[in-house]
C-alpha positions in Angstrom: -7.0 6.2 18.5 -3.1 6.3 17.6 -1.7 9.7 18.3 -0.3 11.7 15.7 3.6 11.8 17.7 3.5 7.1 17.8 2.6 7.2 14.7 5.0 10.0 13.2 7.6 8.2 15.2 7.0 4.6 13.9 6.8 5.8 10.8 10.9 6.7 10.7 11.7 4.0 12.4 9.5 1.9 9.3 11.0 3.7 6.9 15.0 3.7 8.1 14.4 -0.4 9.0 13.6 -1.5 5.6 15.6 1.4 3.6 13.3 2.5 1.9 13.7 4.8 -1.1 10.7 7.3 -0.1 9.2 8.1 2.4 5.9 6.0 3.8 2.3 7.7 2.9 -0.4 8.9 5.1 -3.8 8.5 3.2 -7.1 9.4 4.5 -10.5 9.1 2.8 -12.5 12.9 3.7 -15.9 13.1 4.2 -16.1 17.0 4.3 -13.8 19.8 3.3 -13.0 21.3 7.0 -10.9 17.9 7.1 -8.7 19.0 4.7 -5.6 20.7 6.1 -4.5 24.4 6.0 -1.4 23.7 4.2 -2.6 21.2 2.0 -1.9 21.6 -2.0 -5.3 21.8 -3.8 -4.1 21.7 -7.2 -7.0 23.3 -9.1 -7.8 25.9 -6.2 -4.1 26.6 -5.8 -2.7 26.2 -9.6 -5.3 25.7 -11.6 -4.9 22.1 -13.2 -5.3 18.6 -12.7 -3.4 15.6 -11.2 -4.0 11.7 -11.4 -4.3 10.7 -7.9 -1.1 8.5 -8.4 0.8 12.0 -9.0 -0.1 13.1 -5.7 0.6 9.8 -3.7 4.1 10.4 -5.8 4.6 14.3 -4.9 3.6 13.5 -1.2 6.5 10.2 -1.0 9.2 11.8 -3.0 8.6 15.7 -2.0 7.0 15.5 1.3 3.9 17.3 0.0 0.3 17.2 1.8 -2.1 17.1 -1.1 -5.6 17.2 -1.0 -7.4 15.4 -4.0 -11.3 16.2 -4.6 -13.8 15.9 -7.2 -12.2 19.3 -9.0 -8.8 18.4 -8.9 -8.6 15.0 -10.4 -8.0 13.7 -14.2 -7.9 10.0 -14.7 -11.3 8.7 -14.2 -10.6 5.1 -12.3 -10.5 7.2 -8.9 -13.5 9.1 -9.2 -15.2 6.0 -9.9 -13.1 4.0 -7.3 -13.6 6.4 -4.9 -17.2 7.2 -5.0 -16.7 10.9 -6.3 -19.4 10.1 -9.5 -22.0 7.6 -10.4 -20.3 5.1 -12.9 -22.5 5.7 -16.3 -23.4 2.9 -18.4 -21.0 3.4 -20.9 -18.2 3.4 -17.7 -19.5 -0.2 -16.4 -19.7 -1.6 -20.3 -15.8 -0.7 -20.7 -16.7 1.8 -23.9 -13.6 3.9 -23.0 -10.8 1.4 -23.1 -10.3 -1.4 -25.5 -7.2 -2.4 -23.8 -8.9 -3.8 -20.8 -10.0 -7.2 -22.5 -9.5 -8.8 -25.9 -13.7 -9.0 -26.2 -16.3 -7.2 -24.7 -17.3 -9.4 -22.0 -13.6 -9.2 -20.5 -13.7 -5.3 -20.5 -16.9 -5.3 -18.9 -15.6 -7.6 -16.1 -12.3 -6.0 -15.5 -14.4 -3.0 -14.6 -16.9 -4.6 -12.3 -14.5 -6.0 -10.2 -12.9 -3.2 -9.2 -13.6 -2.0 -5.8 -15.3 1.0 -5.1 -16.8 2.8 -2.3 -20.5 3.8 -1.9 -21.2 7.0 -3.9 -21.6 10.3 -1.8 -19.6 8.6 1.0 -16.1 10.4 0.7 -15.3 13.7 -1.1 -11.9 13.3 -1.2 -8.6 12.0 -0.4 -5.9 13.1 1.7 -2.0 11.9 0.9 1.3 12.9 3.1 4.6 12.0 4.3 3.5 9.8 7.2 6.7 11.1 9.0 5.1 14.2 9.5 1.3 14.5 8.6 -0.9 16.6 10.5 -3.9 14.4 10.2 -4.5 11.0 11.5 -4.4 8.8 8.7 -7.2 6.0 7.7 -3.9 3.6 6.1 -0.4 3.7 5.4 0.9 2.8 2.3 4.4 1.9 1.4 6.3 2.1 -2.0 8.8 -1.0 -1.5 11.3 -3.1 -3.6 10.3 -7.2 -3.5 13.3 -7.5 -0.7 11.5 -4.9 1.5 7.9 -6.5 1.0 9.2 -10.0 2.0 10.6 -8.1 5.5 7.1 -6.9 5.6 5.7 -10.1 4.9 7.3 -11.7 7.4 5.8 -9.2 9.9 2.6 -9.7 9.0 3.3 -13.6 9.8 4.7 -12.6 12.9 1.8 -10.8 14.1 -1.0 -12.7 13.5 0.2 -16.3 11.9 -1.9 -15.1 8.6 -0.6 -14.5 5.1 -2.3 -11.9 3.1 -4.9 -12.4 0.2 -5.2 -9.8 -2.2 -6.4 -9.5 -5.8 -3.5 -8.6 -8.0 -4.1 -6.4 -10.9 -2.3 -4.1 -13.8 -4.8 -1.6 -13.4 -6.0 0.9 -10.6 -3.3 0.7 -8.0 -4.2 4.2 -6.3 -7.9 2.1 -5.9 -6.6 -1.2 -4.9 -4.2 0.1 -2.1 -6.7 1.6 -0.3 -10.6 1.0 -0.9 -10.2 -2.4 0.2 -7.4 -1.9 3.6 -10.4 0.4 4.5 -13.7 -1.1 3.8 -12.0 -4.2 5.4 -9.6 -3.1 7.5 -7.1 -6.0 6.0 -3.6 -5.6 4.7 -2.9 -5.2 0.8 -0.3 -5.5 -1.8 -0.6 -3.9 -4.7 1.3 -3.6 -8.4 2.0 0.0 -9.6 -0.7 0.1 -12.8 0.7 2.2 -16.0 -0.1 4.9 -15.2 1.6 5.0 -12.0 5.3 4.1 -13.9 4.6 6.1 -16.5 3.0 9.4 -15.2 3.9 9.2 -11.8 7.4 7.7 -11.6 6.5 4.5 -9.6 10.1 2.4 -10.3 10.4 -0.8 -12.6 11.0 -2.8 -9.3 8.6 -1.1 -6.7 5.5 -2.3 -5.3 2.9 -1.1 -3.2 2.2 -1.9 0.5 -1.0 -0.7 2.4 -2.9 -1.4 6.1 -5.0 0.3 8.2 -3.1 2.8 10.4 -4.1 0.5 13.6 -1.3 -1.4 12.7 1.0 0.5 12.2 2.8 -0.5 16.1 2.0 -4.2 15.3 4.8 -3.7 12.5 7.3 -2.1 14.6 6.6 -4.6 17.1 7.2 -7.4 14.8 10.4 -5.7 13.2 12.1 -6.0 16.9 10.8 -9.4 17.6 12.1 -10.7 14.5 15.5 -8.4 14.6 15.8 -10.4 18.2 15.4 -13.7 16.2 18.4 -13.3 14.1 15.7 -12.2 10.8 16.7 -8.3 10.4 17.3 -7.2 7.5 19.9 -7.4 5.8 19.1 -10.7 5.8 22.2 -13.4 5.6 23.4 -14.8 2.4 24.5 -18.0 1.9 24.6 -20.6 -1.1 26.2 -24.1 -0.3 24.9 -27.5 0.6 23.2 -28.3 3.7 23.3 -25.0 5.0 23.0 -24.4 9.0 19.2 -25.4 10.2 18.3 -22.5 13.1 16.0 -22.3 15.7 15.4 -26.5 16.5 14.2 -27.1 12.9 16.4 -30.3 12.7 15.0 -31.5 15.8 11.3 -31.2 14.8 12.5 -32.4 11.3 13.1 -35.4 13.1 10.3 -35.9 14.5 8.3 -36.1 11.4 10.9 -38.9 10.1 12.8 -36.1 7.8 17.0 -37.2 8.3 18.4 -34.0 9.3 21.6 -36.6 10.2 24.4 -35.2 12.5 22.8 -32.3 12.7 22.3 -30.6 16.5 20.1 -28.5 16.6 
C-alpha cells in the first residue's frame, strides 16, 4: 500500500511539473461511514443542502476541501445511479427524464445503458480531497488539466508501460466516467467535463479530466524524470521551420527503413 507522506509528496511535485491550475484530487469510493473523515464537509449533516458530486470534486481542487458525498447529500441523479447509491427504476434505464440525451427513444435508452455503474449496495459514498494533503488513502487520483498538460501525461503513460489509453469519451457523466471505470479496472481514463460540470461546477472551457488508480501515482513521477532526462520536460521546445533537427538516432533508423533523412547525422 502507498503511504499517505509518497503519495502527498508526489502529488506537489505532479502538480508544480505540469502547472497545473488546481490542485490534483484524492477520490475514494466508501463502503461504510467510519471511513469518512473527522473533518470532512457533509453538506446536508453540516448545512443542510445538496451538492452535485462535480461541486464537490470542484470545492475539494479549487478550495482544498475534504468532502464527503453520500446518499443524503447528493442532487443530480447520474451519480447515485453511477455510483450504486439506488436501484435505476424503469423509467431511469428508458431515458423518461431527459429528452436531450438522443434525438429518438432508442438513442436515450442507449446513452443510459452504457454508462458505467457499480454494483448496487457496494459503496455508500464518495470521498474527494486535495491529494496534497488528504488524510485517507485514495482509491484514484484525478487531474483537472489543459490539452498541453494531458499530452505531458500522455506521454508518461507511454513511457511506463508502451500502452496508449482507451477510453469511451462522452458529454455526459464526467464525475462517473473518471472514476467507476479507473477502479473496477484499475486502467487509466480521460474524461471531458459534461455540462454540468462547466456550468455548475466551474470546470474551464479548455480543461479536461485525468484519472488512475493511486498505484500509479510513482510510475508518473518516475516517468516525468525519465523523460525531463530525455530532453521532453515541459515546457516543451517550439519550433516551426523546415527540416527541423531529428533527436535521439531517428535519422539513422529512418535510414534503415529506406526513408532519406539526407545529410542528416544523427
Amino acid at each position: 500500500m502507498v503511504d499517505l507522506e509518497t503519495i502527498h509528496t508526489n502529488a506537489i511535485e505532479i502538480r508544480d511539473k505540469l502547472s497545473l491550475s488546481t490542485y490534483p484530487l484524492a477520490i475514494k469510493m466508501i463502503k461504510d461511514e467510519k471511513e469518512i473523515p473527522k473533518d470532512a464537509i457533509r453538506p446536508f449533516k453540516d448545512g443542510n443542502y445538496h451538492l452535485d458530486n462535480c461541486q464537490a470534486f470542484s470545492m475539494s481542487r479549487r478550495g482544498k476541501k475534504t468532502i464527503a458525498m453520500t446518499k443524503e447529500d447528493m442532487w443530480c441523479m447520474s451519480p447515485f445511479i453511477g455510483y450504486g447509491l439506488v436501484e435505476p427504476s424503469k423509467e431511469w434505464l428508458e431515458a423518461k427524464h431527459r429528452d436531450s440525451l438522443g434525438i429518438n427513444q432508442e438513442a436515450r435508452k442507449k446513452a443510459v445503458k452504457s454508462a458505467p455503474r457499480f454494483k448496487v449496495g457496494e459503496y455508500m459514498g464518495v470521498i474527494s480531497s486535495p491529494l496534497e494533503d488528504c488524510c485517507f488513502v485514495p482509491d484514484i487520483f484525478m487531474l483537472y488539466c489543459d490539452p498541453y498538460q494531458l499530452t505531458h501525461l500522455l506521454l508518461a503513460k507511454d513511457c511506463i508501460d508502451g500502452e496508449g489509453i482507451t477510453c469511451t469519451l462522452s458529454g455526459h457523466n464526467a464525475c462517473i466516467l473518471a472514476v467507476v471505470p479507473v477502479l473496477q479496472k484499475r486502467i487509466c481514463w480521460i474524461a471531458s467535463p459534461c455540462r454540468g460540470d462547466r456550468s455548475i461546477a466551474m470546470a474551464q472551457n479548455n480543461e479536461m479530466i485525468f484519472s488512475a488508480p493511486i498505484e500509479m501515482l510513482g510510475d508518473f513521477v518516475k516517468a516525468f524524470h525519465y523523460l525531463e532526462e530525455h530532453g521532453q520536460q515541459i515546457p516543451f521546445d517550439l519550433e516551426l521551420h523546415p527540416e527541423r533537427n531529428l533527436k535521439d538516432g531517428y535519422a539513422a533508423i529512418g535510414r534503415t527503413m529506406g526513408i532519406p533523412y539526407e545529410g542528416v547525422t544523427n
